[in-house]
C-alpha positions in Angstrom: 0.0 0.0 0.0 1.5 3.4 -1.0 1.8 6.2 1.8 -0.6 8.4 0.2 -3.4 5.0 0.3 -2.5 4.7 3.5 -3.0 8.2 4.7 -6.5 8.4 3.3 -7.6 5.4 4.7 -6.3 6.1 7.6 -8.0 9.4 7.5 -11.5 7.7 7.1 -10.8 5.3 10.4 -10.5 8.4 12.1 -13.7 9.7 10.7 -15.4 6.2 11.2 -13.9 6.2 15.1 -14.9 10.1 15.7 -18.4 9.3 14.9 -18.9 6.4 17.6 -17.0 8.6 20.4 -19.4 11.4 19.9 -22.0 8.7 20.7 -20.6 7.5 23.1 -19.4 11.0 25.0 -23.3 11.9 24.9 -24.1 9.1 27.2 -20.2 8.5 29.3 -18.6 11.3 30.2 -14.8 11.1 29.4 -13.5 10.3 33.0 -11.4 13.5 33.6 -11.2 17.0 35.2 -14.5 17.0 37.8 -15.6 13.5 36.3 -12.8 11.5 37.2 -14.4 8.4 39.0 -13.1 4.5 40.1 -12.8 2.1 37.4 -10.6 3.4 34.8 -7.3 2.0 36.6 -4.2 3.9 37.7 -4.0 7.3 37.4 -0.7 9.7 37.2 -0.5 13.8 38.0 -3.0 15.7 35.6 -0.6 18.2 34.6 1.8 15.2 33.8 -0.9 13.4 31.9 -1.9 16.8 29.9 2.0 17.1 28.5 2.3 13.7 27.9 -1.1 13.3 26.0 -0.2 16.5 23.9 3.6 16.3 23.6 2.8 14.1 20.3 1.2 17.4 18.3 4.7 19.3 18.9 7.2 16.6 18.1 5.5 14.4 15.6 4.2 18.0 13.7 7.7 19.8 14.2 9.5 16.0 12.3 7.2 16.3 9.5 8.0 19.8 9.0 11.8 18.9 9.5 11.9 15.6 6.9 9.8 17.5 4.0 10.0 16.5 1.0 8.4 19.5 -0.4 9.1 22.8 -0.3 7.7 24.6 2.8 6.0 27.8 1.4 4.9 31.1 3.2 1.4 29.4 3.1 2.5 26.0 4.5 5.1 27.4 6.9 2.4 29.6 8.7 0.0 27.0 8.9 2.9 24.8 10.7 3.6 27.8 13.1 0.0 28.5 13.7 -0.1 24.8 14.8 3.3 24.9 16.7 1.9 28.0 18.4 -1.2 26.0 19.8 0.0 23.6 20.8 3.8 24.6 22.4 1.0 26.7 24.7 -1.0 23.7 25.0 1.6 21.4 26.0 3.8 23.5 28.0 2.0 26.2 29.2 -1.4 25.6 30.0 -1.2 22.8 32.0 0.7 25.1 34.7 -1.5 27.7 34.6 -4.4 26.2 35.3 -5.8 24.6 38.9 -6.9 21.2 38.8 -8.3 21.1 41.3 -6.6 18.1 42.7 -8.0 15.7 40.3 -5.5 12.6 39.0 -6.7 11.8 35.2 -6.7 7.4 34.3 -3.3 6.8 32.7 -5.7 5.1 30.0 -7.1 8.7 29.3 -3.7 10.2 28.8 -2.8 6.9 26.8 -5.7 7.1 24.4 -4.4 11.1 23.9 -1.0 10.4 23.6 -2.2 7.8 20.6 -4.6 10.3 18.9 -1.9 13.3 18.8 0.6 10.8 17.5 -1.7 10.1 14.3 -3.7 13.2 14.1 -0.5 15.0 13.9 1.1 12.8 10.9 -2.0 12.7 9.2 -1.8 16.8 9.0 1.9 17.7 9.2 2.7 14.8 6.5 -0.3 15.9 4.5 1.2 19.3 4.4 4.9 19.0 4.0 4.7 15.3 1.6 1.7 14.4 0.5 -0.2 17.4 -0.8 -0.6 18.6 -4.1 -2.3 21.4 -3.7 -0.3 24.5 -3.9 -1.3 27.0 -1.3 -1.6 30.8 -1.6 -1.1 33.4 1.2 -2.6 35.7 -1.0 -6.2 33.4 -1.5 -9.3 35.0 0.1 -10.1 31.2 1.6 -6.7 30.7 3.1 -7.0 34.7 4.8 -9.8 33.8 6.2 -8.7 30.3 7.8 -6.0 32.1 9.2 -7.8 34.7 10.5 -10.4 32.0 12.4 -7.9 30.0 13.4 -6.3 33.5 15.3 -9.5 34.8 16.5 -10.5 31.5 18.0 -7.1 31.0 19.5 -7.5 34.3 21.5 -10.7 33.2 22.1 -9.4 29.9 23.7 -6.5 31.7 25.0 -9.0 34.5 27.1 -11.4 31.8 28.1 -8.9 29.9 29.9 -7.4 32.7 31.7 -10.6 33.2 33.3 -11.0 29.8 34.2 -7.5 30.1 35.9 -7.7 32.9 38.1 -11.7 31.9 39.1 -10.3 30.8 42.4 -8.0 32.8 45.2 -5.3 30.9 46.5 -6.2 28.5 49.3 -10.0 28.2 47.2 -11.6 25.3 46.6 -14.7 24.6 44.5 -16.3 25.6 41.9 -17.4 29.1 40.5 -19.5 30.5 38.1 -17.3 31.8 35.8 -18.1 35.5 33.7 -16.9 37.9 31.5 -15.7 37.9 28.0 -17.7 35.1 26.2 -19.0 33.5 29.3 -21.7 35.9 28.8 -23.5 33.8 26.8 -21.4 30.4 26.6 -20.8 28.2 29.1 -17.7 26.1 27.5 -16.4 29.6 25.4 -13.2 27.6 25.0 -14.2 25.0 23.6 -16.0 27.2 21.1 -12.4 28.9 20.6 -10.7 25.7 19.7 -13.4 24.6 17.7 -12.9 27.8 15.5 -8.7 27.3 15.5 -9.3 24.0 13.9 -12.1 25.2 11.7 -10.0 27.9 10.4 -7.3 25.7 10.0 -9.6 23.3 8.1 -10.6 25.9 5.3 -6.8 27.1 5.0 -5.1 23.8 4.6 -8.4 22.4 2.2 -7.4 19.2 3.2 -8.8 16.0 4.2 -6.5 15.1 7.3 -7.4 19.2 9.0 -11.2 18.5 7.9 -10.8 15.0 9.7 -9.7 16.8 13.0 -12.3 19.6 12.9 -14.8 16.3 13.0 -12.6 14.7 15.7 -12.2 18.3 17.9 -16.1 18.5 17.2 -16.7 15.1 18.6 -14.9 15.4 21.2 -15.6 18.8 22.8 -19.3 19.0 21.5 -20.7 16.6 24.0 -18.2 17.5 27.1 -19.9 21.2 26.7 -23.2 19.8 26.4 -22.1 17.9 29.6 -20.4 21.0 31.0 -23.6 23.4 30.7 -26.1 20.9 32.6 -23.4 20.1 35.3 -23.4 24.1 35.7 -27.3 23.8 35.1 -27.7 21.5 38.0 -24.7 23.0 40.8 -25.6 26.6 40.9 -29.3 27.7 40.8 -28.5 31.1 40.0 -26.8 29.8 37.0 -27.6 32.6 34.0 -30.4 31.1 31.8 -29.4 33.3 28.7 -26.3 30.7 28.3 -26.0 28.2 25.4 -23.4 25.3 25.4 -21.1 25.8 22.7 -22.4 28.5 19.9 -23.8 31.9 21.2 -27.5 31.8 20.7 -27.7 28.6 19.2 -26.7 26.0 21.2 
């Protein structure tokens, strides 16, 4: 089987796979962060687990960009750094920031990342710098505005995080309601800021592999919102009712 076989159908397992976890995420929610619970074995440090689960997106992105085997072009080199941005934040900088609240996370949890990122970030960063044939423009109104999503919904991410991280004092436990910026009217605005990086990513690269992990990210973070908003919902009876999920006034 040649590389480029290989990589689509490998694409289409991912698709296939994506579609049962978001079935399955609906009704089991993934067992970390405040629904951590017995029964999915050991369990290592969370801020351990999140570098070693997203490690993979840096390293395995950053070889494909290093072994090319096609020119890297304005177009393709600021997709890479876009990417490399993410996640060098993501992997080194976020986990630190953030209070976990004391929370271990299943080593299977961080294995099942760590096995994603390894494959998800191939399937993209060879895809760009191998296997593509498209030749992208910098210039081309669709790759502008990918970029431009993929910024705006990394600021977005970036802001709704650094609430989330200074919602408690030191010495606080617990849980908050947290407000301002798009928690005015989202409960999971962070979620809806990665969902737009990858999105924007998606329509720059015109690719199957980034299309593939806007389905995956979608997946993924649409039902742990959905969970998110009727845990919120349920804790805090003052809990604003103008509040959607994941998209301002939609859901």
């Amino acid at each position: 089987m040649s590389e480029l076989l290989f990589h689509r159908e490998l694409c289409l397992a991912y698709l296939a796979l994506a579609a049962l976890v978001f079935i399955a995420l609906l009704f089991i929610p993934a067992a970390y962060g405040r629904y951590t619970r017995a029964g999915w074995g050991p369990t290592i440090n969370t801020r351990l687990a999140w570098v070693l689960m997203e490690c993979p997106s840096v390293f395995v992105f950053a070889a494909c960009m290093l072994l090319a085997t096609r020119p890297i072009t304005p177009a393709s080199g600021l997709l890479g750094a876009l990417w490399l941005a993410h996640y060098l934040h993501r992997t080194f900088i976020f986990p630190f920031r953030m209070k976990m609240a004391g929370h271990p996370t299943p080593l299977l949890i961080a294995a099942m990342g760590f096995i994603f990122n390894c494959g998800n970030a191939y399937l993209n960063g060879r895809w760009l710098y191998a296997l593509s044939s498209l030749e992208l423009d910098v210039f081309n109104p669709r790759y502008l505005l990918g970029v431009a999503l993929f910024v705006g919904g990394f600021l977005i991410n970036y802001r709704s995080d650094r609430v989330l991280a200074n919602l408690r004092k030191p010495g606080e436990t617990g849980y908050k309601i947290p407000s301002g910026g798009l928690y005015r009217w989202l409960s999971c605005p962070n979620y809806f800021g990665e969902l737009l990086e990858w999105t924007g990513f998606a329509v720059a690269a015109w690719s199957l592999p980034a299309l593939t992990f806007v389905v995956w990210t979608a997946a993924n973070l649409g039902p742990r919102a959905r969970t998110h908003h009727r845990w919120y919902r349920e804790k805090f009876a003052d809990y604003p009712a103008e509040r959607k999920a994941l998209i301002p006034g939609i859901w």
